[in-house]
N, C-alpha and C positions, 0 to 999 in steps of 0.2 A: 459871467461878465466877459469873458476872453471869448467866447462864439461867436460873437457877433464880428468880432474883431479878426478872428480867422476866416472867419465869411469874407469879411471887403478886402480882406487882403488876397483870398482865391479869388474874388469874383477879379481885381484888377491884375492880376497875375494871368487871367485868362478871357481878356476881350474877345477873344474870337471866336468863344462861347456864349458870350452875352446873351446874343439873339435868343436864343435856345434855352437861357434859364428865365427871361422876360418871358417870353410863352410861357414856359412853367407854372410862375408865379402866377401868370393873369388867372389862368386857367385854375388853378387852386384859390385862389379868391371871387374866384365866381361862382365855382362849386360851396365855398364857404359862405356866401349871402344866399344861395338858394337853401343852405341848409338853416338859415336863422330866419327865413321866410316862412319855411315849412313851421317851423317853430314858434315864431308866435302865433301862425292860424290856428297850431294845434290847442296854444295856449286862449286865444280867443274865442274857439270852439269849443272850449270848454271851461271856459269863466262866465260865458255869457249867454253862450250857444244859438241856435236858430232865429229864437223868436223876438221882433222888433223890441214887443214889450221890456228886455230884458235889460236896453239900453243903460237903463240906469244904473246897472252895477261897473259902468265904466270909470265913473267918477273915483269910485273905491278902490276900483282894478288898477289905476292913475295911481293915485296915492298910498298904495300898495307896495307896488313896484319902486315907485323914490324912493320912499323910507329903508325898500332893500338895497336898492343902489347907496343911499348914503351912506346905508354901514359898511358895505365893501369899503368905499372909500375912504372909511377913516381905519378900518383893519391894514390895508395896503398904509396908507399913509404911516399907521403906526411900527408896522412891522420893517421900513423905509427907512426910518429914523434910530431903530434898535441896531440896523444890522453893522452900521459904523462903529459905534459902540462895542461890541462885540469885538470884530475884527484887530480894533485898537489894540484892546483886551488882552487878546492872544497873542500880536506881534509883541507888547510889553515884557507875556512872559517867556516868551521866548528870547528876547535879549537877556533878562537877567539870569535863565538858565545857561547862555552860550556863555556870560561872562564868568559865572559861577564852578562851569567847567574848566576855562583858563584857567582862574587860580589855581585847580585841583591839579591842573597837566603841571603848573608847574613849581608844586609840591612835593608829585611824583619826581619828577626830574630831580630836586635836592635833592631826595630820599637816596634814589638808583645810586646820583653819585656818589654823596656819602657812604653807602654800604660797599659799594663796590674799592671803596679806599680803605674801608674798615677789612674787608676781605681778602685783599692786597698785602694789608699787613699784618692779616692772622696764619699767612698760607704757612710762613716759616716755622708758626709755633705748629700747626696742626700738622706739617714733615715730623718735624721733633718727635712728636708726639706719638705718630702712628709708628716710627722706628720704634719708639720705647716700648709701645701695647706689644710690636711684635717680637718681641727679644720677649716680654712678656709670656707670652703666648707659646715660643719654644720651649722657655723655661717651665712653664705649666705642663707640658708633654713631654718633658724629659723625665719632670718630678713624677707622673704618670706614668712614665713606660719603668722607672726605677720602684717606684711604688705595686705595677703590677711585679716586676723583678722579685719585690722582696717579699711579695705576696706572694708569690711561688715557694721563694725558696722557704717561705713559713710554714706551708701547705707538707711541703716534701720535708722537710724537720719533725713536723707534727708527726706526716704518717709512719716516717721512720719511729719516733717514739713510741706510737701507739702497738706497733706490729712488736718493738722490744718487749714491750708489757702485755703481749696479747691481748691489747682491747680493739677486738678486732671488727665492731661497731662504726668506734671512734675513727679507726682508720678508713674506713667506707662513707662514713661522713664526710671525710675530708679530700678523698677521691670524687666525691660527688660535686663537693665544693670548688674544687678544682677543674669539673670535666664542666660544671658552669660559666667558672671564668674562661673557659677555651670556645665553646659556644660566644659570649660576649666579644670575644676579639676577633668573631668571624668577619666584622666587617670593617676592620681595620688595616692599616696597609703594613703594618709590622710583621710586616713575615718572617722577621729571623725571631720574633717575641713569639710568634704564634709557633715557629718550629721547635724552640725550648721548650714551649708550654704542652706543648702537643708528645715531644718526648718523655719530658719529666711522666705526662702522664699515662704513657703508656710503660716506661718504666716498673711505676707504683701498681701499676691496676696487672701488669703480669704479673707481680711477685704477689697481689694480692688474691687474682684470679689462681693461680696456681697451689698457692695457700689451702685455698678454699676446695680449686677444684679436686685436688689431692684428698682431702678428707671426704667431700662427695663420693667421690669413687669406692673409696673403703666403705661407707655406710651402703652405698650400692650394690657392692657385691656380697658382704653380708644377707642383704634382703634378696639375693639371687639377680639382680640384673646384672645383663639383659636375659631374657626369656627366649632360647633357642629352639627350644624344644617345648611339641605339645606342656602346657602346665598340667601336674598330676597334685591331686590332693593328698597324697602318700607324705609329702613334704610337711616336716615338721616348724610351727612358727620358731625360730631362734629364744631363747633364755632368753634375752635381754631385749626384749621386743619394744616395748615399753622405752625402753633408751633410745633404740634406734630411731624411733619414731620421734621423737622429742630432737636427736640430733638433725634428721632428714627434712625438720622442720626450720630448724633450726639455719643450717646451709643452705637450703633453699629459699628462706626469707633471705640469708644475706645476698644469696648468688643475682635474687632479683634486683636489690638495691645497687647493684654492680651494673646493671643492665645500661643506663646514661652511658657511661663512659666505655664501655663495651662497644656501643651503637656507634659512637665520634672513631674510637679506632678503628673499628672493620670496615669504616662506610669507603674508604682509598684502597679497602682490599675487594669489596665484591665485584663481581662481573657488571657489565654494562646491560642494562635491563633491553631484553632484546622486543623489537618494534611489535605493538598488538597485544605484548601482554599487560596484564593488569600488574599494578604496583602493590606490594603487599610489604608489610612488616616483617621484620627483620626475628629470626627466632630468639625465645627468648632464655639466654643465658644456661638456667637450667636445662633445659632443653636439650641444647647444643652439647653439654658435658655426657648428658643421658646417652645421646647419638653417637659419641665416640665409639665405644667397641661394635657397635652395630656399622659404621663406617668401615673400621677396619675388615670387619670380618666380609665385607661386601666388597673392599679392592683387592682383598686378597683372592676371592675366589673369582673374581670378574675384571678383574686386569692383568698383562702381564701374558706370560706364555702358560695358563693354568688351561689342563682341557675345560673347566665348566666356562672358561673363556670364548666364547664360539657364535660366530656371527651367525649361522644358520639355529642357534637355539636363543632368541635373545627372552623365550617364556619361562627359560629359568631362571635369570634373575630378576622377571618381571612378577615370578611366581614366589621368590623367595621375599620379596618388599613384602606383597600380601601377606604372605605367612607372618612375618615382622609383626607385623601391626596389629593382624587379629592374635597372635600370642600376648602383645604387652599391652594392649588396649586396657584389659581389665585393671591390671597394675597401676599405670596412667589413672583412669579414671577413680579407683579407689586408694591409690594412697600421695597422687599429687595434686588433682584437682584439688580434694577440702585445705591442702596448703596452700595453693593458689589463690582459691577464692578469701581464706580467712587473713593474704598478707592482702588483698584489694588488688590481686591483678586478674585485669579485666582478659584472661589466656583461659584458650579449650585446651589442657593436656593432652587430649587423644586426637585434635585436630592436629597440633604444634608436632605429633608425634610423627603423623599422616605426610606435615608437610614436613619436616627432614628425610624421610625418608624417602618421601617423592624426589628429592634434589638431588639424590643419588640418582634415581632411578632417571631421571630427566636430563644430568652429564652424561648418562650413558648412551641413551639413548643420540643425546647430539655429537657423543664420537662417532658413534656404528653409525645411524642412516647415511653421511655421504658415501658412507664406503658402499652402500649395497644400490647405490644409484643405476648400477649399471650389470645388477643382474635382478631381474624383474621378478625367479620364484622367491629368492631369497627375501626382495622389499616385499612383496605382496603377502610372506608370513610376517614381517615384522608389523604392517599396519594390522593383520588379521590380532596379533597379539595385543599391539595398543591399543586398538577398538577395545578388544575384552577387556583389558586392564584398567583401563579408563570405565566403563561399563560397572566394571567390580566395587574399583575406586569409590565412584559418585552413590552405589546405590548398596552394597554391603558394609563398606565403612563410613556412609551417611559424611563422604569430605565435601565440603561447600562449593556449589556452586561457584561463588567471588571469586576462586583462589585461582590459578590455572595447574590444567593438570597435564598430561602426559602427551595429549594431542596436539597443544600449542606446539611440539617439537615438531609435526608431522604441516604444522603451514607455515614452515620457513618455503621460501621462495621454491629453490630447488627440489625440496621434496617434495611439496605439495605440487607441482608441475608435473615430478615424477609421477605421483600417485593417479592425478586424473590421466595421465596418457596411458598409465597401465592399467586402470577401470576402466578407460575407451577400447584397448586392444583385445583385454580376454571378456569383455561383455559382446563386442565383433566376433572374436571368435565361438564366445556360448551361443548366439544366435546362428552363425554358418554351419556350426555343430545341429542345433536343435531342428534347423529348418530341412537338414539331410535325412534325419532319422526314417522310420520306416513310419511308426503313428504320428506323424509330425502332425496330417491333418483330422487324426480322430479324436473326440473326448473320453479321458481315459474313466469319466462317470456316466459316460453315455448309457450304462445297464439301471442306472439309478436316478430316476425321472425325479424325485425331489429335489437332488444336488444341481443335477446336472439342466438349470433353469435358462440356462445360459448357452447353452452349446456352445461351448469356448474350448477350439482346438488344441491339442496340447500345447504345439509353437507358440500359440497366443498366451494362453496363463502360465507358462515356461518363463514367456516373454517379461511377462507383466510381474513375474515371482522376481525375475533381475533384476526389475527398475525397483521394486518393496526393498529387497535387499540392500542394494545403491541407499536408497533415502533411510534405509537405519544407519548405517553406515556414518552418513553425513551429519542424520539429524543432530548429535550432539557435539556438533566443532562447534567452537565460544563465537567464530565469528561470519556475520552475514555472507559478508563479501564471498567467502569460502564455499559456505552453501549454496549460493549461487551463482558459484561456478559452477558445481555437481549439478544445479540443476537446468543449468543448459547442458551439460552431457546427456542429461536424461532425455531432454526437448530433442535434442540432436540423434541419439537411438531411437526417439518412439519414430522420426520423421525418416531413417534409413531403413525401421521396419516394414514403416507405410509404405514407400517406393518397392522394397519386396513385396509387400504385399500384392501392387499393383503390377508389378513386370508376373508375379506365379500368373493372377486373375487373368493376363491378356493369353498367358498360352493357354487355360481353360476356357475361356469365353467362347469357345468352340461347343463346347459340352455346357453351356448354363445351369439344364438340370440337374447336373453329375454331382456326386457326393462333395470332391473338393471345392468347385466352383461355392455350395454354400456353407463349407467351413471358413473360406475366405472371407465372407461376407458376414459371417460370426464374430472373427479373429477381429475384423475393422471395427463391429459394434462393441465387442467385450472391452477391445483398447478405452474407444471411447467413452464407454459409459465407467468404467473406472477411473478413468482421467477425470470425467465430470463432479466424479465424488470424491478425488483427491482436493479441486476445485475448493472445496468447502470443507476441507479439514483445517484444521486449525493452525496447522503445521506451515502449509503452505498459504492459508491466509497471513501469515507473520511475515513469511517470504516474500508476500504477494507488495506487504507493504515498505523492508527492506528494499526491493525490486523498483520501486519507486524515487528513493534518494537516492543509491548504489545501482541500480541495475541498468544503466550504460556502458556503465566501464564494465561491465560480464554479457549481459547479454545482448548487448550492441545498440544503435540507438534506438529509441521509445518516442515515437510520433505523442505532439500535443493530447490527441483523442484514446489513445493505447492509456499513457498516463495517468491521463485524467480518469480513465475507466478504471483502473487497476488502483488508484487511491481513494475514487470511491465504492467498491468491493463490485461493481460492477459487474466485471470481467475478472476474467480469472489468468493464472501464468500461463495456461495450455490451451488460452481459446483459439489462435492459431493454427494450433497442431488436428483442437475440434474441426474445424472450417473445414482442413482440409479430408480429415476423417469421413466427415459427413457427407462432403463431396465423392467419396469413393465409395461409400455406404449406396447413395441414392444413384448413381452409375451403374452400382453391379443392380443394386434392383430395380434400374430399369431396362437392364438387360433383361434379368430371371424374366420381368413381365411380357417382354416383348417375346423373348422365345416358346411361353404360355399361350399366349395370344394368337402366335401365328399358328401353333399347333389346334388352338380351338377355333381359329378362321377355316381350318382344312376341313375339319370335322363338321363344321355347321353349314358349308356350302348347301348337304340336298335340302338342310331347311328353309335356307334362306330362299331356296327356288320352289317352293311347292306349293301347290295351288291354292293360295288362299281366298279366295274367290268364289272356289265351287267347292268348298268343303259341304256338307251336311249341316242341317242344326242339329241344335242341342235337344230341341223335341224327339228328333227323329232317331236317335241315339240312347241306348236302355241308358249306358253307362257314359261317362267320360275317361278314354285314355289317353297317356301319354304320346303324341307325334312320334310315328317309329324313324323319320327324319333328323328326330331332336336326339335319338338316343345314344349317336356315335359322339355328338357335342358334350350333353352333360356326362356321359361314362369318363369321357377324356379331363372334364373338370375335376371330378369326383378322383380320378387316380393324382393329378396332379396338385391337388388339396394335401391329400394325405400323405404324399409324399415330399410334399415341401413342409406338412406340419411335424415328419420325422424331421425333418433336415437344417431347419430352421429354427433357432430360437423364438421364444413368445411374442417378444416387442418386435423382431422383425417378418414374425410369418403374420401379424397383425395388421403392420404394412403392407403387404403382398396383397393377404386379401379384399384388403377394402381397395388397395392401387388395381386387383385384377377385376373388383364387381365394379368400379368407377369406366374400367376400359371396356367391359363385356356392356352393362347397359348404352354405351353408344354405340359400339359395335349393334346390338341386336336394332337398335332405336334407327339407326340407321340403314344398314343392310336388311335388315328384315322386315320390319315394321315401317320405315318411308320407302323402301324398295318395290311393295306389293298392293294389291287392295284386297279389301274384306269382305267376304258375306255376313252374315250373322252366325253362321257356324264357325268361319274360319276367325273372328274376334274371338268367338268363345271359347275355340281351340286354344289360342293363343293365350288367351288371359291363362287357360285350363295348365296349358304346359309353362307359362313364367310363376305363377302362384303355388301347384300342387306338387312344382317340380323342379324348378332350377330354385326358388327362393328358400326354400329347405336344404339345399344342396348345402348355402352359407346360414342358414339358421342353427349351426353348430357353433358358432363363433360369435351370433350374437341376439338379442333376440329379438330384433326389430329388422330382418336381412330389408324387409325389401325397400327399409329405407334408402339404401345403398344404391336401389334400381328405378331412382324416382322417374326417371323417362321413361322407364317402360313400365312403370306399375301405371303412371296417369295415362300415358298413349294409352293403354288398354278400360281403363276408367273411359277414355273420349270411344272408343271403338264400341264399345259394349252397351253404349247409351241407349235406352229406349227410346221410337222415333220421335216422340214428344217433346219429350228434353230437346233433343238434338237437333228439333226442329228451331225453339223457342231458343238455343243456344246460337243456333247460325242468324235466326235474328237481331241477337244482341251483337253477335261479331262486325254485322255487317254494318247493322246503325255508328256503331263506331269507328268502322272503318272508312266509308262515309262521309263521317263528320255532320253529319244533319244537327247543327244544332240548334235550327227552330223548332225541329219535331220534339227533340228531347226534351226541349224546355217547356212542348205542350202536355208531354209526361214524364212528369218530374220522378216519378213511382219507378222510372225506366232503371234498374240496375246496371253498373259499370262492369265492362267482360270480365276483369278482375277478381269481384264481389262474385258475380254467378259464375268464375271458374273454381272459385274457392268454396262456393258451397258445396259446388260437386268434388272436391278432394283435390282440386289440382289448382299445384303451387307453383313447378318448376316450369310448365311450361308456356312461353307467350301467347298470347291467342292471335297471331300469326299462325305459327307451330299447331294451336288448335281448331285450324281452318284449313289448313291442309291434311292432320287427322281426317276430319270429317270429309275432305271430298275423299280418301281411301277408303270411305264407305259404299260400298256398290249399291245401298238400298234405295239409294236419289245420285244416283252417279249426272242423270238428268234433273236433280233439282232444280 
């Protein structure tokens, strides 16, 4: 209803468009009667259709059509009359909802005010009120801090009674009870309640501890602890064995129930757990009493101005711990374990033993190493020591993995810095040492062909023994990071070896043949192919994958693609160092080849000039022999085989000779063979001397040589052709060369040079290549 009415109000807002929407209009109502023209014809063309006769269905068509127009017009009419209706309707209920919401606004409104006067004048009881909760509320935590007070001082009553009467059970229970309530007021802000509570209890549990540990002691020495000396079976069990063992049980049940409140006191006395190591439990009680004269006897002989006090010997009290432990291990496991296990504590006696005596050995250790920072043989025996002890440790006294052992001392900052700068300097110097020697570059297995597979020079497996060494060394430090430091030191020696390697090679590269020249070329593949198979040890796959979260901050940054290959096992920690290995590998041998080469180009000159044109045939000839041209070439092959098959390891004189039969057949293919032309004697010399005589030369090495010489086994395949062939061959060359492809298409039977160079045995070469064979045939030099 509003359209029309925005209509006449734009149109008269905008006379001076008029013009322009009257055209519109016209223009769209004339399009509109052309379309209701079309439409009745289409409708008359098909109510009535063509033919005159049909006239009469007009009448129907007529009265058809009304009857539809009427009922339009009474649907409009009717739906005209509903829509007021309607409208009405709505606006109705919509007044009695707008009115329906005043009342409610301003019910609201009483309400608000009311409450807010009701509020107004509750605020002074609900002051009152919250004073009175909170006076409340001090008084409930006064009567609580007096109540834990008296709870104390009932506790310490009690255990005073109990210790009168010797129920010394009773008094353990009540230490227990008490070292509970001091855990419960850890999170309380009463800290003069807590420091009471905390002395009371440590008061009780020394006089209790002491009690105890006093009687321990006596039952201990009884049964001979500690154990100083080898154990001898000579040793008679004690009369009262039986007792003791009942009492030993006895004290040791109780000494563990002591263990709670034991834990709360010492925890203000231990050291600060230093960064990296694992957190471990604290020992337990008996334990600690057992450890006493074995403590003593270890500061008396290891602190102090005692000679076994000696920073240049720290393996004898690293050797004396060991001793310790494999002495009372037995003891330990057969007469505290079954009490252990039958009070429900979940303790290894002979581990518990391991680890007290480790923490001696482990203070000790962290007084001496700063001191030996700064004289290099002194540190370099004390880590030699710790490795072994550690080694001993984990693998003769089976001590756990979990725990840490003697080597977390050796990666504090300082030392562990020390350690690798002193593994980089005497591994420098073992190499400057090794590389002077006199057999630096011989294998010392060289008399023994099964060992010695490898021809790996002493300086090389000298070499490679250092870096084995190194990775024992390291393999068992607890942490990644540590290990991969070591092993960029290692990355870092194998790559100052390789640059020696390279500066010796440039002053032999004079002499390529010469004995060191391929010791060096040995020394480069042993490195490598050991690295390859460190690649995939197991050791270093772990590393490979530490190296991956960790291994920036060691060994500097790791490109997206380096990463990604080394997390998916890819690549390996040393493929780098391979690269360049390999690089220096395939240098030196193509040096070796080329100074081969040029000595077998000296020696083939008179063959490559001799007449092959007018040689003889083969008819004319009883026998076939060997070109006495050829023989200064293969003699010089045949010495230089043998002598690089002395000189060379397998995998790389394997190399050699397929790299020197790859360069001699283009050499001969070229110089010899596209240099000359052919009679039929001098093809069949030639095949005579490549087949009966240089191809056997390398038929030592494999058993298919003349694979190797596929240009010159085919060249001589196209040379040797009977003229037939070679006729019906240069036919085919030429049809395709050519390009006739109406003739071809008149015979379809016509084979592609391809097909007929393959039936005759030749693969490698184009049949370009075999159209110029064939004109080096003098037998139609005029074809």
């Amino acid at each position: 209803m509003a359209a029309p009415a925005v209509e006449h109000n734009n149109n008269s807002m905008n006379d001076d468009h008029q013009p322009i929407n009257d055209g519109d209009t016209q223009s769209r109502r004339t399009s509109e009667d052309v379309s209701y023209m079309d439409h009745v014809a289409e409708l008359v063309k098909r109510e009535i259709g063509g033919d005159l006769k049909s006239l009469r269905k007009v009448g129907g068509l007529f009265e058809k059509l009304t009857a539809e127009n009427r009922l339009l017009e009474e649907q409009v009419l009717t739906v005209s009359s509903s829509v007021p209706l309607r409208v009405s309707a709505a606006l109705s209920a919509a007044e009695d909802s707008r009115t329906t919401l005043e009342a409610l606004l301003q019910k609201e409104r009483l309400l608000s005010n009311t409450l807010q006067q009701h509020l107004q004048g509750a605020q002074s009881w609900a002051d009152s009120l919250g004073q009175t909760l909170g006076q409340l509320d001090t008084l409930e935590r006064h009567m609580k801090y007096l109540q834990c007070l008296a709870r104390i001082e009932e506790l310490s009553d009690s255990i005073q009674q109990f210790l009168m009467t010797n129920s010394v059970w009773e008094a353990i229970e009540a230490v227990g009870s008490m070292a509970t309530l001091d855990m419960g007021l850890k999170e309380s802000g009463c800290t003069h309640l807590q420091a009471f509570l905390r002395e009371t209890l440590h008061f009780w549990h020394k006089i209790l501890k002491d009690k105890l540990a006093s009687d321990f002691e006596e039952v201990l020495t009884q049964l001979h602890w500690p154990i100083v000396s080898p154990p001898t079976q000579s040793l008679s069990p004690p009369a009262n064995a039986q007792e003791l063992s009942s009492q030993l049980e006895l004290l040791v049940s109780q000494l563990l129930s002591l263990q709670t409140s034991d834990d709360l006191i010492s925890e203000k006395k231990e050291a600060p757990t230093r960064p990296g190591l694992p957190q471990t439990p604290p020992l337990s009680l008996p334990i600690q009493i057992m450890l006493l004269p074995l403590s003593k006897r270890f500061r008396y002989h290891f602190t102090g101005n005692r000679q076994t006090n000696s920073l240049s010997k720290p393996e004898w009290y690293l050797t004396q711990i060991l001793v310790w432990m494999g002495h009372n291990s037995n003891f330990m496991e057969e007469k505290i374990q079954p009490i252990l296990d039958r009070a429900g504590a979940n303790v290894n006696a002979k581990v518990e033993l391991c680890r007290g005596l480790l923490a001696l050995a482990q203070e000790k250790l962290t007084h001496d190493a700063p001191r030996l920072l700064y004289d290099d043989t002194l540190f370099c025996h004390l880590v030699d020591e710790v490795l072994q002890f550690e080694k001993e440790l984990r693998s003769t006294h089976a001590y756990p993995s979990t725990y840490p052992g003697a080597l977390h001392i050796l990666l504090e900052e300082a030392v562990f810095q020390k350690w690798l700068s002193v593994e980089r300097k005497m591994s420098v110097e073992k190499v400057d040492a090794m590389l002077s020697t006199e057999g630096a570059w011989s294998s010392q297995y060289k008399d023994i062909t099964d060992v010695d597979e490898l021809k790996a020079p002493d300086c090389a497996e000298t070499f490679m023994t250092l870096l084995l060494v190194i990775t024992d060394r390291y393999r068992s430090l607890p942490c990644p990071r540590a290990q991969l430091s070591f092993l960029a030191l290692q990355r870092e020696l194998v790559d100052d070896f390789r640059i020696r390697l390279t500066q010796v090679m440039k002053e032999e590269s004079r002499q390529p043949l010469g004995a060191r020249y391929c010791a060096i070329l040995n020394a480069a593949n042993y490195i490598s192919t050991v690295l390859s198979d460190w690649g995939d040890n197991v050791f270093f796959l772990q590393l490979q994958q530490a190296a991956v979260s960790v291994g920036e901050e060691v060994l500097g940054p790791l490109g997206a693609t380096e990463s990604g290959r080394l997390a998916s096992l890819e690549g390996s920690l040393f493929e780098g160092l391979l690269a360049l290995l390999e690089r220096l590998r395939g240098d030196m041998l193509g040096r070796l080849l080329d100074a081969v080469m040029r000595d077998v180009k000296e020696k083939a000159q008179p063959y490559c000039r001799d007449r092959w044109i007018s040689l003889p045939s083969q008819c004319d000839q009883a026998t076939m022999s060997l070109s006495s041209s050829a023989c200064p070439m293969l003699l010089c092959l045949r010495d230089h085989l043998l002598q690089l098959q002395q000189l060379l390891c397998l995998p790389l004189f394997q190399m050699f000779w397929q790299g020197l039969a790859e360069r001699l057949d283009l050499f001969l293919y070229q110089d010899v063979i596209l240099y000359n032309h052919f009679n039929e004697g001098g093809a069949a010399q030639l095949q005579f001397d490549m087949t009966r005589n240089l191809f056997p030369l390398f038929g030592h090495y494999c058993k298919r040589p003349e694979n190797f010489f596929k240009h010159v086994k085919e060249a001589c395949i196209i040379l040797n052709l009977k003229v037939g062939p070679a006729l019906l061959l240069c036919d085919v060359l030429k049809l395709a060369e050519e390009g006739l492809e109406d003739e071809a298409s008149l015979r379809p039977q016509q084979p592609t040079p391809e097909s007929a160079l393959n039936e005759l045995g030749v693969y490698k070469l184009a049949p370009s290549d075999v159209q110029i064979l064939l004109n080096l045939r003098s037998a139609w030099l005029n074809h």
